[in-house]
C-alpha positions in Angstrom: 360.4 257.7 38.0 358.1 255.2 36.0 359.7 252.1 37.5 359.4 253.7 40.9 355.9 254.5 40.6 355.5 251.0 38.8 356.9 249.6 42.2 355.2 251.0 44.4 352.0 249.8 42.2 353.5 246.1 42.1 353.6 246.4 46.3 350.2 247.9 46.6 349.1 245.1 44.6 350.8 242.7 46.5 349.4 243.8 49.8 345.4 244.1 48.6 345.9 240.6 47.4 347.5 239.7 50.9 344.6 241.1 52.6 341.8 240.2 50.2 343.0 236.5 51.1 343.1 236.9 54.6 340.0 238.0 54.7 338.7 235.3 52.5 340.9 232.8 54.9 339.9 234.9 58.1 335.8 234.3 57.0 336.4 230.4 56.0 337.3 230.0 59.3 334.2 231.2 61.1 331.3 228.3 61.5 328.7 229.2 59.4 324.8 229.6 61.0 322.5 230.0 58.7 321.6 232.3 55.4 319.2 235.3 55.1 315.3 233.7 54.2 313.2 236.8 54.0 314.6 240.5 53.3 312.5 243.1 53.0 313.1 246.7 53.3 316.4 248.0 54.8 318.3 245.3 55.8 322.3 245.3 56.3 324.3 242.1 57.4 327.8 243.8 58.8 326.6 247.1 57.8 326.4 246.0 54.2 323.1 245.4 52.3 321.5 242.5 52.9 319.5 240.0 49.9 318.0 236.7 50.2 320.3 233.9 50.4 323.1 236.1 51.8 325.2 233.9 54.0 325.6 234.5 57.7 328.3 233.7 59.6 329.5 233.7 63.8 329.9 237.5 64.4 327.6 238.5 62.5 325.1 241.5 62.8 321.9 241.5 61.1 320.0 245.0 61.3 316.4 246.3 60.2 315.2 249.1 59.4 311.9 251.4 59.7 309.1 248.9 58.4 311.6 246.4 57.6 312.2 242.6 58.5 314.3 239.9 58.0 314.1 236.0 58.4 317.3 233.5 58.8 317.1 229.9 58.6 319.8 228.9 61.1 321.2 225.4 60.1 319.4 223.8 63.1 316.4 224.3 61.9 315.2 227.1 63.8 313.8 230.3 62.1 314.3 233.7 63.3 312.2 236.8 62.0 313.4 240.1 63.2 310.8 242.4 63.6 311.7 246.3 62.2 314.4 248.5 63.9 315.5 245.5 65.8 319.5 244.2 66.0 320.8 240.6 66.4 324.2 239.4 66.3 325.7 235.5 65.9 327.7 235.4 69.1 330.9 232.7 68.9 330.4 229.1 69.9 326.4 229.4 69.9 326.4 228.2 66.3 324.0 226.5 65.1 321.3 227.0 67.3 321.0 230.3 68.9 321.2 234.3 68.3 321.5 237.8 70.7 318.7 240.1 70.4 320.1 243.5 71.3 317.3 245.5 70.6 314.0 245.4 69.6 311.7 242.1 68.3 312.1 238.4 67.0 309.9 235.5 66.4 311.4 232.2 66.8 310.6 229.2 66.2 312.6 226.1 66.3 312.4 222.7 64.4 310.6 219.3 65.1 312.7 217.8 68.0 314.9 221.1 67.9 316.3 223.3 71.3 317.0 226.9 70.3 318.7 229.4 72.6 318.4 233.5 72.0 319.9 235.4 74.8 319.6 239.3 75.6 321.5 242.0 76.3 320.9 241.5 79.6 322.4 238.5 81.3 319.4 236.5 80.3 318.8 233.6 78.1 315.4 232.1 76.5 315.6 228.6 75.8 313.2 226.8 73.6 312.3 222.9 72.9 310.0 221.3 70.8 307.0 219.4 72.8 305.6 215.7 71.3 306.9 216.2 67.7 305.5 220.0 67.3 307.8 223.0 66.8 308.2 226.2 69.7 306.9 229.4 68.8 308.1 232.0 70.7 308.1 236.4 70.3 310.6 237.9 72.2 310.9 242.2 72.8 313.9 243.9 74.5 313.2 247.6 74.7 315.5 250.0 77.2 316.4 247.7 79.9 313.2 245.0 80.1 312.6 241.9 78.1 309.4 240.3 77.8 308.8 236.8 76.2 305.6 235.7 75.1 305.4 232.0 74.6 303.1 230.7 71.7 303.5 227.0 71.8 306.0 224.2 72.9 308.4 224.6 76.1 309.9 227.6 77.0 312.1 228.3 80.1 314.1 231.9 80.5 317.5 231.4 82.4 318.9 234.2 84.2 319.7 235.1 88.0 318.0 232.6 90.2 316.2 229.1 88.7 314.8 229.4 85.5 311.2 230.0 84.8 308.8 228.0 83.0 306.8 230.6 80.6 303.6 228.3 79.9 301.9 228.2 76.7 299.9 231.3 75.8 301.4 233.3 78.9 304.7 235.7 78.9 307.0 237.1 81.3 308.7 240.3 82.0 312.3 240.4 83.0 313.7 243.7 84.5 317.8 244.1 84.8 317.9 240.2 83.0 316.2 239.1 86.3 313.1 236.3 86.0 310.9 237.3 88.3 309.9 235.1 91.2 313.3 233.0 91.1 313.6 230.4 93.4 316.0 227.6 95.1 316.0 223.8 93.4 314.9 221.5 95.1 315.8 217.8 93.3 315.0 216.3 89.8 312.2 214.2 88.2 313.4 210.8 87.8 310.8 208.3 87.2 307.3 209.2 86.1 304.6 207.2 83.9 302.3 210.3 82.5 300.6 212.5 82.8 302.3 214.8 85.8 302.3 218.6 85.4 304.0 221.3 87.3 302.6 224.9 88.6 305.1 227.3 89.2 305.3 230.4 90.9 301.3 230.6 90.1 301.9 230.5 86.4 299.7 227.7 84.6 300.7 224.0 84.5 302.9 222.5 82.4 304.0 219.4 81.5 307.0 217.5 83.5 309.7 215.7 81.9 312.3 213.0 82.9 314.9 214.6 84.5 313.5 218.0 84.9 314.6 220.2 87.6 311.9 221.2 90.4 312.0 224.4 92.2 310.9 225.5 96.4 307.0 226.6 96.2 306.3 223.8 92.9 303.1 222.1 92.9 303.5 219.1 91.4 299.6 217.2 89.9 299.4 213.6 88.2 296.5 213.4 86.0 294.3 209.6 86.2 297.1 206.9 86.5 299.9 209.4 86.3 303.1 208.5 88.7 305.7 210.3 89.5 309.6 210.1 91.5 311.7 212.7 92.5 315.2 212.4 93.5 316.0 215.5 96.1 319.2 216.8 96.4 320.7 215.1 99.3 319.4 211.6 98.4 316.0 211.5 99.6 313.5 210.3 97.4 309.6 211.4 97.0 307.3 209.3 95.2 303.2 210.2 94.1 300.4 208.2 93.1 297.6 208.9 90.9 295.6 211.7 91.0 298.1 213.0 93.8 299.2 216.8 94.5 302.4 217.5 96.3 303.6 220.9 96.9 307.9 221.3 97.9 307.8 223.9 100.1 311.5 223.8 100.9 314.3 221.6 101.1 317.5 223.1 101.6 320.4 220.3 101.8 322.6 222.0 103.6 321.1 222.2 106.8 318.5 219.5 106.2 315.3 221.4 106.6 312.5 220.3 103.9 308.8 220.8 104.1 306.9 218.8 102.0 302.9 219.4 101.4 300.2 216.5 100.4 297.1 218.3 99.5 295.7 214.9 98.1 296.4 211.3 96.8 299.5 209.3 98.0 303.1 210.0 98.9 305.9 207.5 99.8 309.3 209.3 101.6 312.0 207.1 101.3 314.6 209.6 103.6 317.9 209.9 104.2 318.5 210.1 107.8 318.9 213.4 109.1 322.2 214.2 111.4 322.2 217.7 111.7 321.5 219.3 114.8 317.9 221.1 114.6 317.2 219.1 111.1 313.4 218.4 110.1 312.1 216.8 107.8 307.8 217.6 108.1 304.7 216.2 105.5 302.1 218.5 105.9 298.2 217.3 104.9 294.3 218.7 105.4 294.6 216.6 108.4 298.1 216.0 110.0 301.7 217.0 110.2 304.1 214.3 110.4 307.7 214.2 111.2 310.9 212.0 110.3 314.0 211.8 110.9 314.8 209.2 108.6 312.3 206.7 107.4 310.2 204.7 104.6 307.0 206.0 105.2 303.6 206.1 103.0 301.4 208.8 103.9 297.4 208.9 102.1 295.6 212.0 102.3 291.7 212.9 101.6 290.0 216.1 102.4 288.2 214.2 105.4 291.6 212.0 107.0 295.3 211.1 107.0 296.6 207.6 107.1 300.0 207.2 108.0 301.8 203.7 107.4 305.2 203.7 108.8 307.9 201.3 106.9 311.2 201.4 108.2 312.4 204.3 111.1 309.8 206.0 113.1 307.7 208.7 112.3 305.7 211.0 114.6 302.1 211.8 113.4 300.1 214.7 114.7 297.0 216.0 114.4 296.7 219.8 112.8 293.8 220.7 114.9 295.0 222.8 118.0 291.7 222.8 119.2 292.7 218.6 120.3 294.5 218.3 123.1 297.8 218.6 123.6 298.0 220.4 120.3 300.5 223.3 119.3 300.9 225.7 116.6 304.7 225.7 117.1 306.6 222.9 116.0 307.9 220.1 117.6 305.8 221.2 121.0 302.3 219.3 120.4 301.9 216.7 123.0 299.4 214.0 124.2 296.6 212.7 122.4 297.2 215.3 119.7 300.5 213.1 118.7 301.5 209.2 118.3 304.8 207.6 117.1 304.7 205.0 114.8 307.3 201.9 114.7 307.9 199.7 111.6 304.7 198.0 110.7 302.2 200.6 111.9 300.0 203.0 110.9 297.3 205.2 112.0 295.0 207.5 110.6 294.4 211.4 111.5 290.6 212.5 111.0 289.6 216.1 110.3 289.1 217.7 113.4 290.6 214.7 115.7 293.3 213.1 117.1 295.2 210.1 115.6 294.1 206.7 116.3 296.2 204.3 118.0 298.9 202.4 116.4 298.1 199.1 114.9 299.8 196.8 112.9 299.1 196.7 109.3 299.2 193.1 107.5 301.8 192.0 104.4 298.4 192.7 102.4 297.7 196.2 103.0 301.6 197.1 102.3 301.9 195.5 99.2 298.6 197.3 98.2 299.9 200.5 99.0 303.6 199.6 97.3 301.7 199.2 94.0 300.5 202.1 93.8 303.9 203.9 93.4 305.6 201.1 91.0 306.6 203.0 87.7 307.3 200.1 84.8 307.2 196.6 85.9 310.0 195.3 85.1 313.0 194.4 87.3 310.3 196.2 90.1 311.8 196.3 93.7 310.8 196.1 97.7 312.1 197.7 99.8 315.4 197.8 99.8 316.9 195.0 102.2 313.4 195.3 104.6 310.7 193.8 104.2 309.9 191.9 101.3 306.9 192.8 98.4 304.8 190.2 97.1 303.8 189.5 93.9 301.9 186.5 92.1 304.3 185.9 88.9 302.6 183.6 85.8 302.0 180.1 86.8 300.6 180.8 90.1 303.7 180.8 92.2 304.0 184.0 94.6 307.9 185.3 95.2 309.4 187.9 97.2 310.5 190.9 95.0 313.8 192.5 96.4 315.6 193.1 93.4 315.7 190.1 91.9 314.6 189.3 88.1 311.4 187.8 87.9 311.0 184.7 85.9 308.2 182.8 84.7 308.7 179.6 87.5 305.1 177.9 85.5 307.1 177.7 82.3 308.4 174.3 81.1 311.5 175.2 80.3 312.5 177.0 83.3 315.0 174.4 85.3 314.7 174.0 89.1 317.9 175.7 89.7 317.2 179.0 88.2 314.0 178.8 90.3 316.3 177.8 93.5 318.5 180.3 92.7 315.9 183.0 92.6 314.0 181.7 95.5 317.1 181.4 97.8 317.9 185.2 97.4 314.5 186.0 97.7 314.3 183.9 101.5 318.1 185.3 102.3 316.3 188.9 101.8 313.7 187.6 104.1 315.9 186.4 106.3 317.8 189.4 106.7 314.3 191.4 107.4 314.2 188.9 110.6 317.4 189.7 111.9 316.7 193.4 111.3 313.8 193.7 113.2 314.0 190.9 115.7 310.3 190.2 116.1 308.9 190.0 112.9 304.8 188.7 112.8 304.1 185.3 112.4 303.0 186.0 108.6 306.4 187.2 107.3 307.4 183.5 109.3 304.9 181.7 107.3 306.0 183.5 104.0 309.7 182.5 104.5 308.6 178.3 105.1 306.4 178.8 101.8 309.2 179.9 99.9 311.4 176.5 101.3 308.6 174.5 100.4 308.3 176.1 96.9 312.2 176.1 96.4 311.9 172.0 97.5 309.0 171.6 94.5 311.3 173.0 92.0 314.5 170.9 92.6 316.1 173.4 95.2 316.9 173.5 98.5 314.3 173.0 101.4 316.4 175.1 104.0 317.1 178.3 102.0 315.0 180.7 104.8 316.0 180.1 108.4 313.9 181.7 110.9 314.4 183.9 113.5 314.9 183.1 117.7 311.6 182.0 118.5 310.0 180.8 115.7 310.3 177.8 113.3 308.6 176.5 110.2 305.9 173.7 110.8 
């Protein structure tokens, strides 16, 4: 009887050591997140009592009690305070940067240069970023089925059904069923931009924009003194505003190539795809006008008092917004007469408040280049317009170039050989030459410009034939 009872003690023991070291192995396995900070009052990790230092691991649950909190330092940086009677748990593959709040409160606040992510019970996330060097601060509450978010400092953005929502600095946001409220359809990205831009959304205060940041329907985008900014839209049109500009997306839906586009103020260049679906619009709305394009290069400059309208490349119909000028209508498409002009490459006109459009004139290689400047974002490797017309620019040493794609060198500089400059100069006048056989009847400026660049390319060494004009004209 004693060996049989001193077996079955042997297998017990056997078996406890088996599991006591797949535990240990079933634990080493799981990423650890962080360690217990702060512990005060009743606090259990896993049901068990919780201390300082206590380490906490992927499937973890951390648990306060009444009057009771606890603080983790996740490895990322980012530390979480759960406020009393609250639950969080470590959910798989979030490690290192994020928790679940299942009930109750936490603070968070993330690192210097740090993104955290807590999500919710409900299908809801709340992602946080560092601004400029300076750590989020968020407080988020789930109590029954709402969430609310209060956002301190830094960037904030909740993620559930619909777009995400921007939660500006010092404001917060209730989210019923794990549903933002207000969600909307995106419209593009941010792709270029020289500070400072800021965007409104869905009336909540502005906030700064960043490089590749997504933009919704209904934003209101502002740039602040020299502020710039370019935004690719989904599709592949692109939407470019000047200083001290406001644009407003009102829609832009891809799939059936309907956009609305608002300019309150400053200065807006459309660079559009062409539209081929039937009943597609593509409509600029100002104080002043309404224009419309099928597929163009156009620069449109809005004031509280007048619209000017240059068209560069396509057509573009400009109307006036006034239906008490003639030929006016407040249905689209259906205004008429005076109250409407159509612009060709080369032309602009300008809307006043309360009148009709002037007449299209042409606008000189002077005026476009001064308008093109005010959209340029960096200056180097700086483009014209894509295969059109070409952009001028005085480079150092006093020698003027067209810009269409092409490197810019110093052609003053002694060490610069003639047949980099001819080289240079001879794609320049080809891109010049290809504007003449693109439009067929180019003014006699753009002419002139293409025998000046021969003349310059002779000077440096090069060729004296690199521009060849168009029927009808010839250099002197």
């Amino acid at each position: 009887m004693r060996n049989h009872r001193t077996g079955v003690w042997a297998i017990s023991a056997v078996l406890l050591l088996g599991l006591h070291i797949w535990s240990v192995d079933a634990w080493a396995k799981k990423a650890v997140v962080g360690s217990l900070a702060v512990a005060s009052g009743e606090v259990r990790v896993n049901k068990v009592a919780g201390i300082p230092g206590t380490t906490v691991f992927e499937g973890n649950v951390i648990a306060t009690g009444s009057k009771s909190s606890a603080t983790i330092d996740l490895r990322s940086g980012t530390r979480v305070t759960v406020g009393e009677r609250s639950e969080v748990s470590v959910p798989y593959g979030m490690a290192p940067a994020g928790l679940e709040l299942r009930d109750g409160t936490v603070d968070v606040q993330t690192a210097s240069g740090q993104v955290s992510q807590i999500n919710t019970k409900l299908p809801t996330s709340v992602v946080l970023e560092s601004v400029d060097g300076f750590p989020a601060l968020c407080r988020i509450a789930s109590i029954g089925s709402d969430v609310s978010v209060l956002n301190e400092k830094g960037r904030v953005e909740i993620h559930g059904a619909g777009a995400p929502i921007l939660v500006p600095p010092g404001k917060s946001v209730l989210l019923q069923a794990g549903k933002p409220q207000a969600g909307s359809s995106t419209a593009g990205k941010m792709v270029a931009a020289i500070p400072s831009e800021v965007v409104e959304r869905q009336g909540a205060a502005a906030v700064p924009l960043h490089v590749m940041d997504p933009v919704y329907w209904q934003d209101v985008v502002r740039t602040e003194m020299d502020g710039r900014a370019r935004f690719e839209l989904t599709g592949g049109t692109i939407l470019t505003i000047g200083a001290r500009s406001q644009m407003r997306i009102i829609k832009h839906d891809a799939d059936t190539e309907q956009t609305e586009v608002e300019l309150t103020t400053g200065r807006l260049r459309g660079q559009i795809v062409k539209l081929t679906k039937p009943g597609a619009t593509f409509q600029m709305k100002t104080q002043t006008a309404v224009i419309g394009v099928v597929g163009t290069d156009v620069i449109v400059v809005s004031t509280a008092d007048s619209t000017t309208v240059y068209c560069v490349d396509g057509s573009v119909n400009v109307c006036s917004n006034n239906l008490s000028v003639s030929g006016c209508s407040s249905q689209p498409g259906q205004s008429t007469g005076s109250c409407c002009v159509t612009l060709l490459p080369g032309q602009s006109t300008t809307v006043p408040l309360n009148g009709p459009p002037t007449a299209p004139a042409a606008f000189s290689p002077e005026t476009l280049q001064s308008e093109i400047n005010q959209f340029l974002i960096g200056t180097a490797g700086r483009t014209g317009l894509a295969g059109f017309w070409p952009i001028l620019e005085t480079v150092a040493g006093g020698a003027t170039i067209a810009l269409l794609g092409v490197t810019i060198s110093d052609l003053g500089s002694a060490t610069t050989s003639g047949n980099q400059a001819s080289s240079g100069l001879s794609g320049a006048a080809g891109s010049l030459g290809g504007a003449g056989n693109a439009y067929g009847n180019l003014p006699g400026e753009w002419n002139s410009l293409g025998c000046a660049l021969n003349n310059l390319s002779a000077s440096e060494g090069g060729s004296n034939s690199i521009y060849t004009p168009p029927a009808g004209l010839s250099c002197p």
